[in-house]
MARZA-563564 format. One record per residue: residue number from 1; x, y, z of N, C-alpha, C, O in turn. Coordinates in Angstrom, 1 decimal. Atoms other than C-alpha are relative to their C-alpha. Layout:
resi / n_px / n_py / n_pz / ca_px / ca_py / ca_pz / c_px / c_py / c_pz / o_px / o_py / o_pz
NUM / X / Y / Z / X / Y / Z / X / Y / Z / X / Y / Z
...
//
This chain:
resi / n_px / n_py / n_pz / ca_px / ca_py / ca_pz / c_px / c_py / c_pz / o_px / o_py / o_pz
1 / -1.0 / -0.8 / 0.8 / -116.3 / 42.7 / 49.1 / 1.3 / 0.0 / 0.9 / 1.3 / 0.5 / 2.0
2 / -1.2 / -0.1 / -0.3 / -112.7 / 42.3 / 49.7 / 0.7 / 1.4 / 0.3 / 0.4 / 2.3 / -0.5
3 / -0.7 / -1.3 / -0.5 / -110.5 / 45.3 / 51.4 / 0.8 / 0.3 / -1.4 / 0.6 / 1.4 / -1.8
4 / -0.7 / -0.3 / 1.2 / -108.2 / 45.2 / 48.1 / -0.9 / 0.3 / -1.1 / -0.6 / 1.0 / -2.0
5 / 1.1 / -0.2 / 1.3 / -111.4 / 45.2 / 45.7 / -0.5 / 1.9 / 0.1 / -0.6 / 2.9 / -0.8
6 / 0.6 / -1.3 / 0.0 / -112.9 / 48.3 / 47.7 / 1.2 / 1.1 / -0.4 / 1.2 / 1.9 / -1.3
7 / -1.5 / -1.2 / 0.6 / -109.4 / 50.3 / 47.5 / 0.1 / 0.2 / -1.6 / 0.5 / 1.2 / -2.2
8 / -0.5 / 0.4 / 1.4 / -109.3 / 49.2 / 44.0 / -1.1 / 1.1 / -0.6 / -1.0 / 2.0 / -1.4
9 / 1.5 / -0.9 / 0.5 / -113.1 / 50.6 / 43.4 / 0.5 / 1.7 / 0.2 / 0.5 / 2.6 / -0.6
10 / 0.1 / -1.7 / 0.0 / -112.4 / 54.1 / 45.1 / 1.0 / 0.9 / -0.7 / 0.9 / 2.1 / -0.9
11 / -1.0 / -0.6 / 0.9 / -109.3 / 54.6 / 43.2 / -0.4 / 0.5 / -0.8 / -0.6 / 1.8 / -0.9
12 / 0.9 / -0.4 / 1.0 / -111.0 / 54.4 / 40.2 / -0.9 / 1.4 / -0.1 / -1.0 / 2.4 / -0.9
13 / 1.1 / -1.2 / 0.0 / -113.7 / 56.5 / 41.7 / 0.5 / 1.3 / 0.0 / -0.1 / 2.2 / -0.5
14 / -0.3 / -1.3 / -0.5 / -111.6 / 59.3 / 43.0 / 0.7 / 0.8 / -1.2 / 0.9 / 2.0 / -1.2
15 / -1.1 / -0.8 / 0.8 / -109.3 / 59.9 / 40.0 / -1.6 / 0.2 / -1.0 / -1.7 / 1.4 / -1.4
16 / 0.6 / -0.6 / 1.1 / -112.6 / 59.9 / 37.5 / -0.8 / 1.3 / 0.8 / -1.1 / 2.3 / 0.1
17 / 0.3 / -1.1 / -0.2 / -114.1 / 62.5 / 39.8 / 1.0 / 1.1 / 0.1 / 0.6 / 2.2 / -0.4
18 / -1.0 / -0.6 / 0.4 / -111.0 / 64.3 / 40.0 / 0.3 / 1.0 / -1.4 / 0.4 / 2.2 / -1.5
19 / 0.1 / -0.4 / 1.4 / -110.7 / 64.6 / 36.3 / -1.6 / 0.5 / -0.2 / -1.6 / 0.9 / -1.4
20 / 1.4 / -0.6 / 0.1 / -114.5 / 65.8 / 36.3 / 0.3 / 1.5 / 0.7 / -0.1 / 2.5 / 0.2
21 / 0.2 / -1.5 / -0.9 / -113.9 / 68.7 / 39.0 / 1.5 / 0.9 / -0.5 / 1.4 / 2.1 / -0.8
22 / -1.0 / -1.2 / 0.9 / -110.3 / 70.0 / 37.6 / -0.2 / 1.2 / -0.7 / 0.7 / 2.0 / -0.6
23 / 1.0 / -1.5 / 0.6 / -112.6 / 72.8 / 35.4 / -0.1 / 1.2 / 0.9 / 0.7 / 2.1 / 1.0
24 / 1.0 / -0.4 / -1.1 / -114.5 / 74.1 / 37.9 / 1.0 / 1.0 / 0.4 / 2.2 / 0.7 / 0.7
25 / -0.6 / -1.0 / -0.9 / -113.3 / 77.2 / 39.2 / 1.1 / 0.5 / -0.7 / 1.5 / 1.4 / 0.0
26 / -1.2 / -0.1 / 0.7 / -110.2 / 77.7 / 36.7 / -0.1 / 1.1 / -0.8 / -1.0 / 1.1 / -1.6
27 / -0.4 / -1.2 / 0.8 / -109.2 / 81.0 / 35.1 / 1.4 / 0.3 / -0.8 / 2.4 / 0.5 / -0.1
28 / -1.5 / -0.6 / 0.4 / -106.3 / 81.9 / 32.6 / 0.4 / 1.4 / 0.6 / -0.3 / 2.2 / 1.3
29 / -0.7 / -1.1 / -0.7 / -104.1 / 84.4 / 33.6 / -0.9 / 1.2 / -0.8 / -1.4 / 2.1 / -0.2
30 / 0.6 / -1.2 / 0.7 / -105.8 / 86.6 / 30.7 / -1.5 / 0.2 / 1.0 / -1.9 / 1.3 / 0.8
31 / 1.7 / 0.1 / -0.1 / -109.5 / 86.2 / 32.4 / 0.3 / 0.5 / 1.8 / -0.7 / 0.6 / 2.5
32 / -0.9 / -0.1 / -1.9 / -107.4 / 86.9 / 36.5 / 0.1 / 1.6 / -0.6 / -0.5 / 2.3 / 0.2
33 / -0.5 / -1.2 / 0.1 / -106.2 / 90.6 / 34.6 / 1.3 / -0.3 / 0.2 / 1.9 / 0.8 / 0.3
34 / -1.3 / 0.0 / -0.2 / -102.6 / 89.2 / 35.1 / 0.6 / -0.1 / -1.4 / -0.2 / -0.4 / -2.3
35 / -0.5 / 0.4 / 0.6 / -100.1 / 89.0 / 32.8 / 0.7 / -0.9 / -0.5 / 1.5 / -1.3 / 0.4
36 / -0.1 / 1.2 / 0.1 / -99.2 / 86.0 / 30.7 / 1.7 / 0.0 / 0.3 / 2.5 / 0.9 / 0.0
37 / -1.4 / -0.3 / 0.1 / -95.7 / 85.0 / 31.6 / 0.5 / -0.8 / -0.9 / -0.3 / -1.6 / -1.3
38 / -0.1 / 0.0 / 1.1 / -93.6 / 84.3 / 29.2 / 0.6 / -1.7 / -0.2 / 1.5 / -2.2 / 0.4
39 / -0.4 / 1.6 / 0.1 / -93.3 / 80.4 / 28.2 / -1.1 / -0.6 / 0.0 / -1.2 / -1.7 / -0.7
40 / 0.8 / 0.4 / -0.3 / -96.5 / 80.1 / 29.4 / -1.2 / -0.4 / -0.8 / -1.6 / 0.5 / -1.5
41 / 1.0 / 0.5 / 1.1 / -99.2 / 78.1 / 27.5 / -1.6 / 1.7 / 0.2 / -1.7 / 2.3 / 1.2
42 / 0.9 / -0.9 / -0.4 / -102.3 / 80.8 / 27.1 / -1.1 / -0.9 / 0.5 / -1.9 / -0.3 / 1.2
43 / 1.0 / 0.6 / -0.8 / -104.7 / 78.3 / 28.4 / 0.5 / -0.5 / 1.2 / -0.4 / -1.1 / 1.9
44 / -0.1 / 0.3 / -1.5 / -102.6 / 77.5 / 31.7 / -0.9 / 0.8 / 1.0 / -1.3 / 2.0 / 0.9
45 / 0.8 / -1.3 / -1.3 / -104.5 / 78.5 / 35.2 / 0.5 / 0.6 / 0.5 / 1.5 / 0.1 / 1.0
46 / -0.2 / -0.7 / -0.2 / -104.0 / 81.2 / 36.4 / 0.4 / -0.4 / 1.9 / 1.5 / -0.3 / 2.5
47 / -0.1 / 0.9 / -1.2 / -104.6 / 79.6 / 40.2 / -0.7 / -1.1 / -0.3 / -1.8 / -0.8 / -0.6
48 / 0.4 / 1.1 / 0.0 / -105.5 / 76.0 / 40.0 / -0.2 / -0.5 / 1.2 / -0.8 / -1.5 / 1.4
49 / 1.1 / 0.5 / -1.7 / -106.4 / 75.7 / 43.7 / -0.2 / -1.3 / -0.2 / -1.4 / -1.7 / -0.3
50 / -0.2 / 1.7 / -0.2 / -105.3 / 71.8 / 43.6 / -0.4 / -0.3 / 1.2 / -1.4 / -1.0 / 1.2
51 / 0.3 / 0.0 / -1.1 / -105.7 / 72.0 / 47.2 / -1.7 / -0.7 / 0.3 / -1.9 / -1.9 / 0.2
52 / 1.0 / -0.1 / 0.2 / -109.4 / 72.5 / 47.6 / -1.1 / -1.1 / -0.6 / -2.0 / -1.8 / -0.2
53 / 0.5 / 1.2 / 1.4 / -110.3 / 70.4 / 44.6 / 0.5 / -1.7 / 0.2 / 0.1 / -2.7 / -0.3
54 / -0.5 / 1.2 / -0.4 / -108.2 / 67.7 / 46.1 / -1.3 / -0.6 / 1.2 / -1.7 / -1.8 / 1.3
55 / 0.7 / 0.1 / -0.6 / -110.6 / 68.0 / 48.8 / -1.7 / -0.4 / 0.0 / -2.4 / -1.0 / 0.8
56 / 1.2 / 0.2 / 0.2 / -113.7 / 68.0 / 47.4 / -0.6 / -1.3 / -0.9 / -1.6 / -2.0 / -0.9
57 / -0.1 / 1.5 / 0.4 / -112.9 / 65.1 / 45.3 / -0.3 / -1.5 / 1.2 / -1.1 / -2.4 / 1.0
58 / 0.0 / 0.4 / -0.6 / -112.4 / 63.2 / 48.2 / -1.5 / -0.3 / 1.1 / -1.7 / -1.2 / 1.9
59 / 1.0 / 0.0 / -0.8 / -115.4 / 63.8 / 49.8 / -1.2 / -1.0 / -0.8 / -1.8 / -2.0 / -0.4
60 / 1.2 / 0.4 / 0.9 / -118.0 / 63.2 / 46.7 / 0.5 / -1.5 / -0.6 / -0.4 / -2.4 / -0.8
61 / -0.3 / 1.4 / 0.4 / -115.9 / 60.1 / 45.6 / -0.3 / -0.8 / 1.5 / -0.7 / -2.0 / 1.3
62 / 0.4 / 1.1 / -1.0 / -116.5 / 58.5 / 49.1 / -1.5 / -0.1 / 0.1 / -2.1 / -1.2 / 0.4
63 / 1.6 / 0.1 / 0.2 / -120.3 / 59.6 / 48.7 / -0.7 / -1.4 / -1.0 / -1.5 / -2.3 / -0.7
64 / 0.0 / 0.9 / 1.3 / -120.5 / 57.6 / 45.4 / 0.5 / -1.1 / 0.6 / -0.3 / -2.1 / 0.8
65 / -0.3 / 1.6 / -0.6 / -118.2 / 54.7 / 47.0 / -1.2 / -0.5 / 0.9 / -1.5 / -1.6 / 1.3
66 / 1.0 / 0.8 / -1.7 / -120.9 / 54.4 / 49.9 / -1.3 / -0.4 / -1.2 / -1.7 / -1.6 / -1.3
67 / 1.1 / 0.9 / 1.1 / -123.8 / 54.1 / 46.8 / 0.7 / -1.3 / -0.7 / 0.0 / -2.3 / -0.8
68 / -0.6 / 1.1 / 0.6 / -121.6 / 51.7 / 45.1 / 0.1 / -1.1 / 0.6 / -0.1 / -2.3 / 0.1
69 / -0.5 / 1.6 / -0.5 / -120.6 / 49.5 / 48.0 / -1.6 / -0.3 / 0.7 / -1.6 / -1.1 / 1.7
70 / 1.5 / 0.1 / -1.0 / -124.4 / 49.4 / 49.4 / -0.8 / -0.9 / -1.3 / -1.7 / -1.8 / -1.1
71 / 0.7 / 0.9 / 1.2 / -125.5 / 48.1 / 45.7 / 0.3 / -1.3 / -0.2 / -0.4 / -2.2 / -0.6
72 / -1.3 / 1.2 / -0.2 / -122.6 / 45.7 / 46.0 / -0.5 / -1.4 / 1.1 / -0.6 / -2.6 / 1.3
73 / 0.0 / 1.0 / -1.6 / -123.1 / 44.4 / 49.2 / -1.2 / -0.9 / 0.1 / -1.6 / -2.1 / 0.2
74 / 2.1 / 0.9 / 0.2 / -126.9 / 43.9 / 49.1 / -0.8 / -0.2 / -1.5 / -1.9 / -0.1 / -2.0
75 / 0.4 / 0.5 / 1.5 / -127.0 / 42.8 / 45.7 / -1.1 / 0.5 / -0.8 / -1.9 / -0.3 / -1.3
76 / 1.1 / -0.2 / 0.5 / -129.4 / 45.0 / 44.3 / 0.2 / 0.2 / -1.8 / -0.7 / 0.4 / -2.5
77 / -0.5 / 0.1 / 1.3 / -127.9 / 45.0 / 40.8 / 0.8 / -1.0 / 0.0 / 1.8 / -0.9 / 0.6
78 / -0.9 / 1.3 / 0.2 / -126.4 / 41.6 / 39.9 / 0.3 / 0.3 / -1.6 / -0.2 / 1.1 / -2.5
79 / -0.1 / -0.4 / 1.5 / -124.7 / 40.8 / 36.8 / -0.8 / -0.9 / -1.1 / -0.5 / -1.0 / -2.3
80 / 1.2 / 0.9 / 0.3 / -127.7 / 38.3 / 36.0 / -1.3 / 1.2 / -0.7 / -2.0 / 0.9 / -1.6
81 / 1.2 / -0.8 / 0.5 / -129.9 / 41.8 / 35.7 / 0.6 / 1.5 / -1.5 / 0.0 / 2.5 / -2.1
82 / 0.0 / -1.0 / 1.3 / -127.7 / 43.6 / 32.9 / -0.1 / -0.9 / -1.4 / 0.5 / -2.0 / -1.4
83 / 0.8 / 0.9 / 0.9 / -129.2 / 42.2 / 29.7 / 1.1 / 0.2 / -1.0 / 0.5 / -0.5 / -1.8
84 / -1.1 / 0.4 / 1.0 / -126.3 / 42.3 / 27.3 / 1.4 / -0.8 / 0.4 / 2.3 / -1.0 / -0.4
85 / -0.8 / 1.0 / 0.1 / -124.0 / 40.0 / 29.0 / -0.5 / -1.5 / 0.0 / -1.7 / -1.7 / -0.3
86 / -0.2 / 1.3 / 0.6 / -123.6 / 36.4 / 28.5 / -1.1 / -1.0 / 1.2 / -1.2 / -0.3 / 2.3
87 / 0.5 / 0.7 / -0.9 / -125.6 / 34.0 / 30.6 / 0.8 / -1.4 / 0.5 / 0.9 / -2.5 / -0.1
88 / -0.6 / 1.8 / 0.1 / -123.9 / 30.9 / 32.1 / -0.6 / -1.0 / 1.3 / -1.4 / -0.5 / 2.2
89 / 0.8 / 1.2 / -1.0 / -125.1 / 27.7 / 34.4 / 1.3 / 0.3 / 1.1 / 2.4 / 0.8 / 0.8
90 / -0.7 / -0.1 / -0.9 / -123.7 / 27.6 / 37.8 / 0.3 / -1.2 / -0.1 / -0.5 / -2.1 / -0.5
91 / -0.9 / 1.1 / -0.6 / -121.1 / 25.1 / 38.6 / -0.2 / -0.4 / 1.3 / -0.1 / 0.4 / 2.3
92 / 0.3 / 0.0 / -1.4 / -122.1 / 23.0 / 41.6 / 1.2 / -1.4 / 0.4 / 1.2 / -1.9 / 1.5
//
């Protein structure tokens, strides 16, 4: 696996966990006891603690990359063993 393929993989990986953990922990201002201010959508957060969540993305997306590049590396899933693609003869 190439150094641009892996960067390329964890990209991927870290923004779909990212967008998975964004939830997690989020309160509107109504659900905090604050008051909404004025402009403000009623489902904005109240604190979105980007921080934190930035953090923890980071961590679980490298967990996943290490299963990913270990399946990769040592070929234990080829694309010979997913049964709906195409089959073709090797070129020698």
């Amino acid at each position: 696996m190439s150094l641009g393929f892996a960067a390329a993989i964890y990209f991927i990986v870290w923004w779909i966990v990212l967008f998975a953990m964004l939830p997690f922990g989020v309160r509107t201002s109504e659900e905090a006891g604050e008051k909404l201010s004025p402009g403000a959508a009623d489902s904005a957060p109240h604190r979105p603690r980007l921080l934190p969540k930035m953090i923890a993305t980071t961590i679980v997306s490298a967990i996943i990359f290490a299963g990913l590049y270990a399946i990769i590396v040592h070929h234990v899933i080829t694309l010979d063993d997913i049964p709906f693609l195409p089959r073709y003869e090797r070129v020698q």
